[in-house]
C-alpha positions in Angstrom: 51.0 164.1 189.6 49.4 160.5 190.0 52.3 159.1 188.2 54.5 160.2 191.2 51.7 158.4 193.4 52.6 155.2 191.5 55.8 155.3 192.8 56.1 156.1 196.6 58.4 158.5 197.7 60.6 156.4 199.4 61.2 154.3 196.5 62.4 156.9 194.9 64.6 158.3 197.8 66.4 154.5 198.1 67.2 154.7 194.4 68.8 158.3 194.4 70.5 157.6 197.6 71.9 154.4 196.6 73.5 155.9 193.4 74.7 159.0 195.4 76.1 156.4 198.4 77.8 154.2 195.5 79.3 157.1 193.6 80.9 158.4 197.0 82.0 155.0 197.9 83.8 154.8 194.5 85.7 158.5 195.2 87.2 156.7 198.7 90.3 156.2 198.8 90.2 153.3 201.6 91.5 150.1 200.8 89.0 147.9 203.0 86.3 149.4 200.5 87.9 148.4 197.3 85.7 145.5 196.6 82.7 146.6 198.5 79.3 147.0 196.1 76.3 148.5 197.5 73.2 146.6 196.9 70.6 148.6 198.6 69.0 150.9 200.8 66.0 151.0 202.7 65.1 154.4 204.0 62.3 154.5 206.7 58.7 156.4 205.6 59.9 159.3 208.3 63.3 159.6 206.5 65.4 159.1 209.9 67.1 155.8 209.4 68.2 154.1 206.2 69.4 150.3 205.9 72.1 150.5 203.6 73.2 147.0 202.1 76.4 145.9 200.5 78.0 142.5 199.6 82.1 142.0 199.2 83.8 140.5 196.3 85.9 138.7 199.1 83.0 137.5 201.3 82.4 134.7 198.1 86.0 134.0 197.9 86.7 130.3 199.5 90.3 130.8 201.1 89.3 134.5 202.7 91.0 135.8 206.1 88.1 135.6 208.4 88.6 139.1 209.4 88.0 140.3 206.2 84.2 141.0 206.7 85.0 142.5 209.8 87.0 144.9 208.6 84.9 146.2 206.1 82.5 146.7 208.8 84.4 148.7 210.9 86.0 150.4 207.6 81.8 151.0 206.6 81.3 152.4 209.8 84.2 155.0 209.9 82.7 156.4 206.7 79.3 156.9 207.7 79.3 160.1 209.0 81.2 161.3 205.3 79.1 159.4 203.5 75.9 160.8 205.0 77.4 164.3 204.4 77.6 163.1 200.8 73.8 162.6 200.6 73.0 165.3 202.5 75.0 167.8 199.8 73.7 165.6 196.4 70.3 165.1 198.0 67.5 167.8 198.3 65.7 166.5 201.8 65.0 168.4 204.6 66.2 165.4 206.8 69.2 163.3 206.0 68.7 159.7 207.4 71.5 157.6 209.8 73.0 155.1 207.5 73.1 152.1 208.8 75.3 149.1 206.9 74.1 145.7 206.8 75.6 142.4 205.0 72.9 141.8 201.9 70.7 138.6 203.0 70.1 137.7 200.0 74.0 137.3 198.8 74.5 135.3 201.9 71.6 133.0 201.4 72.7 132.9 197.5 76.1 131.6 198.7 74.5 129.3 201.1 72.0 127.6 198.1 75.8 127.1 196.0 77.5 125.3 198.7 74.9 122.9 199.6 74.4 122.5 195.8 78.3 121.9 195.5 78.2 119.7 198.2 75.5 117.3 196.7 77.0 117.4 193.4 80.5 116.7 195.0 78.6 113.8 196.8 76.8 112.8 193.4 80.1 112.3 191.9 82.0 110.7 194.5 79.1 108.0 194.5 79.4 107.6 190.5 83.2 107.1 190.6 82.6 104.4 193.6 80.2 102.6 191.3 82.3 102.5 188.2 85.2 101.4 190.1 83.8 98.4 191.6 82.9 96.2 188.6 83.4 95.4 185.1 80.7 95.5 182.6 79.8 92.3 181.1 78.7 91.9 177.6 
């Protein structure tokens, strides 16, 4: 039993209800959620509310409709009340928590680090090819 201790309980609750969420999300048949991945969940200590995070393929993409994002919201959204009957069926817990979908932060702030890194290298090498252009070496 102290090995269970190790590991709290709602560890172990995000972890089952993250592959139950993704399994269900892979059985939709909406298009929105094609490219949707799930990334985590967060489930509070009481087991009423559960921050479920995703990323899309499409939110990394650089020529993306702007709607995009919001439609997988809304699309999210729509499916929460299946999805939570999902857990609620695959899941042995006396309460089933309200799913609540969030953009992953830390995909966001991944893509954030790669754009200003693009940018300086972009900025690197126009600076490079302005040098070599200038002059001629002289031997």
């Amino acid at each position: 039993m102290t090995s269970a201790r190790r590991y709290p309980r709602t560890a172990r609750v995000n972890e089952v209800m993250l592959e139950v969420l993704a399994d269900e999300l892979e059985r939709m048949s909406d298009p929105r959620l094609e490219l949707v991945a799930l990334t985590g969940v967060d489930v509070s200590r009481d087991l009423a509310h559960a921050k479920v995070y995703y990323s899309t393929l499409t939110a990394t993409a650089v020529d993306t409709r702007e709607s995009i994002p919001d439609e997988v919201a809304a699309a999210l959204h729509s499916a929460g009340s299946h999805l939570r009957g999902a857990v609620g069926r695959q899941m042995r817990i006396r309460q089933v928590p309200r799913l609540e979908f969030l953009v992953d932060p830390g995909i966001v702030s991944g893509q954030r680090i790669e754009d200003i890194l693009r940018e300086i290298h972009h900025q690197e090498a126009a600076t490079d090819e302005s040098d070599g252009a200038g002059g001629e070496e002289i031997s």
